[in-house]
N, C-alpha and C positions, 0 to 999 in steps of 0.2 A: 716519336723518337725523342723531341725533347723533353715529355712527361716521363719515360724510362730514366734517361740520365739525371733527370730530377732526384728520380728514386733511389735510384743506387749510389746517388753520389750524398742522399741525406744517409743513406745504410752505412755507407763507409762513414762519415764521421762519428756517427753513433758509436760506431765499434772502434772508432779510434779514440773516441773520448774516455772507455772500458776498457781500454790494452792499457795492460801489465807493464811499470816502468823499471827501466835499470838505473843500478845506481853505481858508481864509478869514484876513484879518489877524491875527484873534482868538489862531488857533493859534501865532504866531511872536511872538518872545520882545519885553519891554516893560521897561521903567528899572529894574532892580534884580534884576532875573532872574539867578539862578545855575543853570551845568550840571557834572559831572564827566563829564569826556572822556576816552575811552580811546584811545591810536592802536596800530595795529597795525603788526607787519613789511612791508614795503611789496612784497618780495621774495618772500612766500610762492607767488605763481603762481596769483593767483586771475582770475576773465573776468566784471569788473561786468556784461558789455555785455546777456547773455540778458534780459529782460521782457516782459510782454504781461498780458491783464487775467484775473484771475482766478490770478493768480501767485503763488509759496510762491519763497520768498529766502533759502537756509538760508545764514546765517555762522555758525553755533552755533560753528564752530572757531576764530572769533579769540581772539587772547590778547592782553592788554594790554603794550607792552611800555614805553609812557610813558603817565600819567596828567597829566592836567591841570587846573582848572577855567577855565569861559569864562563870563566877566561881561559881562554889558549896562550900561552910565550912563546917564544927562543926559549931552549935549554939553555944557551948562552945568557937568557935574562937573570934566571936563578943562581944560587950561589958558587960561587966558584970551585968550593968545595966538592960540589958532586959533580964534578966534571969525568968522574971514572964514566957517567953514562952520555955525557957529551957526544963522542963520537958515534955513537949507537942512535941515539934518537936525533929527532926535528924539531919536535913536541915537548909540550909540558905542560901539565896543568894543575894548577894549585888546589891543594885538598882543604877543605877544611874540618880542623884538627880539636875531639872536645876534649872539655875539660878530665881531668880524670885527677883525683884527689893525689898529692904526694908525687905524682910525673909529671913534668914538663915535655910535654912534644907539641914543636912551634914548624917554622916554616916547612911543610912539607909539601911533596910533586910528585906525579904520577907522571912517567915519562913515555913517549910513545913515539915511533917511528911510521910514516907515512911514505908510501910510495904508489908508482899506477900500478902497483901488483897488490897491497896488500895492508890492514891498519893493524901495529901487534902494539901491543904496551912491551917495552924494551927494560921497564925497572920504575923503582920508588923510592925514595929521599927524603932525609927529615932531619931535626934535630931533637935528640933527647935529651933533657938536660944540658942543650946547651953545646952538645957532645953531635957531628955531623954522621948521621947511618947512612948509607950508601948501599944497595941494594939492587944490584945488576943482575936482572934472571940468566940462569945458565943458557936456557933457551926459551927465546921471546912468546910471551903470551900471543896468537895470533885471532885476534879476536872477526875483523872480517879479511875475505880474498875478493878480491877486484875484475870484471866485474860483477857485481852479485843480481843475479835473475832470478825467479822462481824457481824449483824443486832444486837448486843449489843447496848439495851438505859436504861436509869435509870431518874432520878431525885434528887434533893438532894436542901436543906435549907439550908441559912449560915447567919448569923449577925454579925455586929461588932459595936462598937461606939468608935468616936473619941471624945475627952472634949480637948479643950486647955482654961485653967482659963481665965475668963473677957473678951474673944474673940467670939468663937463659941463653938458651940457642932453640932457632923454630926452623926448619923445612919444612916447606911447601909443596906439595906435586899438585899439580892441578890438568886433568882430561877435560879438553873440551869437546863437545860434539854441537855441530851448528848444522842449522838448514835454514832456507828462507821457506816458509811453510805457507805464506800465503800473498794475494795481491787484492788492493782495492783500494775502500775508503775510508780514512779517520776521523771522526766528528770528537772532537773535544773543546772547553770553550774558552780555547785560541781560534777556532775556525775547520772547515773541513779540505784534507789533502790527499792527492794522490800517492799510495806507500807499498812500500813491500815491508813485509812481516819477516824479522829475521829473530829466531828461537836459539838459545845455546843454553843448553845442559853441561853443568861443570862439575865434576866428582873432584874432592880436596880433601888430599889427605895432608894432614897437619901434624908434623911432629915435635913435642918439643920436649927440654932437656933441662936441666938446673938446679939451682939452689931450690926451687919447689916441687922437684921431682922428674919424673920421665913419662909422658904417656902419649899418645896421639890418636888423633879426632878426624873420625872422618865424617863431610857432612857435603851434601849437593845444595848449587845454586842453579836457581833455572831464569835466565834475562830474556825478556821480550822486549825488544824493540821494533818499534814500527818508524821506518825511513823511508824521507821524502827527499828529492830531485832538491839540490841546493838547498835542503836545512840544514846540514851542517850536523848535529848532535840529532841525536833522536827526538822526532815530534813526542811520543812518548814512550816511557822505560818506566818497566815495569819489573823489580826482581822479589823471587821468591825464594825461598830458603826450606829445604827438605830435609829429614831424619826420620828414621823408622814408621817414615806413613806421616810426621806430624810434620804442617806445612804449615809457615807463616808470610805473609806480604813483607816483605822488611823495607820498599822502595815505591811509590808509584810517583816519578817526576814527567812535567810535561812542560814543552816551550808555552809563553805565554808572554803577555803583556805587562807591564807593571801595574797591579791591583791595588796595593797600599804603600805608606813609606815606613812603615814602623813592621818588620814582617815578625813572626814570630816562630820560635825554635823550631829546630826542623825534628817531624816525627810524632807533634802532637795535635789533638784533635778537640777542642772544646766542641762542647756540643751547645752552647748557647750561641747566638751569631753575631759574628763581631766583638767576640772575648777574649782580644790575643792576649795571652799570658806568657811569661817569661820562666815557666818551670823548669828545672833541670834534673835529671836523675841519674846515676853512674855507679854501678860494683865496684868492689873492690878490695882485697886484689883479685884479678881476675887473670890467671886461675886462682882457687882456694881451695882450702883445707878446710877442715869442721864447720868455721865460721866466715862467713862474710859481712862485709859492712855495705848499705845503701848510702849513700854522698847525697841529701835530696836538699836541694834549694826552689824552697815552695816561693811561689808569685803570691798566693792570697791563701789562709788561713782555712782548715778542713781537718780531713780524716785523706790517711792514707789505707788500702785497701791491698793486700800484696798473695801473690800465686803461686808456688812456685812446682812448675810442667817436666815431666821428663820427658824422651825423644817421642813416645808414645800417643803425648797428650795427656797421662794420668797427674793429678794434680798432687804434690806429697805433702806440701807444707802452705800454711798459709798464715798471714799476719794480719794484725787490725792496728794502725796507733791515730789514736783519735783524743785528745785534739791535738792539733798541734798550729802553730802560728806562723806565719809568714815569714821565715826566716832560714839560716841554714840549720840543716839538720843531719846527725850521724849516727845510724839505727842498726843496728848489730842485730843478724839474721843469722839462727842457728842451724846448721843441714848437716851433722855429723849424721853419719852411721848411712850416709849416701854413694854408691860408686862411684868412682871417677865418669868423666862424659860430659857431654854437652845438657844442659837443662836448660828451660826459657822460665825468668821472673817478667809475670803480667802485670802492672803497676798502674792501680787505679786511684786518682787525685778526686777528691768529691769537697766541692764547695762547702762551708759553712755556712756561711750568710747571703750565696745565691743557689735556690735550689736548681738542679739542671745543670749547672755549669760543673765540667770537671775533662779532665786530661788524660790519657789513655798512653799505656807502651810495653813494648816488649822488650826485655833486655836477655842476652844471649849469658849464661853464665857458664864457664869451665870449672869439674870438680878434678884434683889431680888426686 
């Protein structure tokens, strides 16, 4: 008799160790919450999409190649200014904002209301110029419902408009469709956790208006996050970005420890090890007409190598400027006689004087 209850009582913890966890408000991050973030190479060639329950998730192979931390506030913390989205959210979380040649946009937030029902982003906030945009969705992005279990899907609407006077005006519609599509284990190297896999497909349509014309873009985001029992932010996030078949990684971030103190840019990938470089790259204007310009402020001295993809994948245009020297640089890229739409410039940095070493990215271009 007690060899039987031996048995069944190791069965049961086995299977208890295998069951599928829920995750609740409790688990996602509250006013003062700090994380370090790791992002990885976006370009490495990996396939978020496999999941199902009773799943094992191996990333053991990322490598950090920018580090970051991401902080929660009080709305009340940020400036008083955008207090339109005060009464709306809990939340806020400070974005960080690039460089972008000729604009100034500095403190910016992502705002977001938490409750035992549900986590929506409520608005975003920034300044342009100096100038406070305030940005309160008509109705709240609802990103998860509470609480979330396996074969959990919903749906949910959201819109916003942005007006900057005598510039442009942009709407946004954005469909989400979410499920939790899987349950198990995550190996990444922060360590391995017990997670539910939660998938949202987001279709966005983008309208905008202006002194550079009228057109609008529609383009899908697909985020995989896999969440664990009191991590707070996702162990790791994963987004993708879709158009006519042609699909790029634009994000793989994961919680982690503090790896280095000097981190570098987020988004690039030297391939030599231990070569953080301080590259930068930015369009510009973005949208454009005939011409655009590249904004490139090189770390170390090479050959730039440039792509330029439409929604397809087909490649139209391409550039070579070799050499060029460590310094800033502003390179006027011709794409007249192109339709308006979304197109992706691939932007490959190749050392001079170290062979092997070079920098990789994707930059999202709008033609009006």
């Amino acid at each position: 008799m007690k060899s039987s209850l031996l048995a069944f009582s190791l069965i049961c913890s086995a299977l208890c160790c295998r069951a599928q966890i829920s995750i609740s408000s409790s688990d996602f991050p509250g006013t003062g919450s700090n994380y370090r973030i790791s992002l990885a190479d976006t370009l490495i060639g990996l396939d978020p999409e496999p999941s199902g329950p009773d799943f094992v998730w191996d990333f053991s192979f990322l490598q950090p190649v920018t580090q970051s931390a991401e902080n929660w506030v009080s709305p009340l913390a940020t400036d008083i200014l955008y207090f339109l989205l005060f009464g709306s959210s809990n939340l806020a979380q400070p974005l960080s904002v690039p460089e972008i040649p000729g604009i100034e946009l500095a403190d910016a937030y992502n705002f977001y209301q938490k409750s035992s029902g549900a986590f929506s982003q409520t608005g975003l906030a920034g300044k342009f110029t100096g100038i406070p945009i305030v940005i309160p969705f008509d109705n709240a992005d609802r990103i998860f419902s509470f609480p979330l279990n396996f074969g959990d899907e919903e749906e949910d609407e959201s819109v916003f408009e942005l007006i900057v006077p005598t510039l442009l005006e942009l709407r946004e519609e954005r469909m989400r469709q979410s499920e939790v599509d899987g349950w198990g284990t995550l190996i990444t190297p922060f360590g391995s956790f017990d997670v539910l896999r939660h998938k949202s497909t987001i279709d966005i349509r983008d309208t905008l208006s202006g002194t550079l014309g009228n057109f609008a873009v529609e383009r899908r985001t697909v985020e995989y996050r896999w969440l664990g029992e009191g991590s707070g932010i996702p162990l790791l996030q994963i987004d993708v970005q879709e158009s006519s078949g042609f699909t790029v990684i634009s994000r793989i971030a994961y919680q982690d420890s503090l790896r280095n103190n000097e981190p570098v840019p987020t988004g690039w990938m030297p391939t030599v090890a231990g070569a953080a470089q301080n590259s930068s790259f930015r369009l510009y204007p973005n949208p454009a007409g005939a011409e655009v310009w590249l904004s490139a402020h090189l770390a170390f001295a090479g050959r730039l190598n440039l792509e330029l993809f439409d929604q397809s994948g087909r490649q139209l245009r391409a550039w070579t400027f070799d050499p060029l020297r460590a310094d800033e640089h502003q390179l006027k890229l011709e794409i007249n006689n192109l339709n308006p739409g979304l197109y992706w410039l691939q932007v490959q940095h190749q050392s001079s004087s170290a062979p092997g070493l070079e920098e990789r990215s994707m930059l999202p271009l709008f033609l009006r």
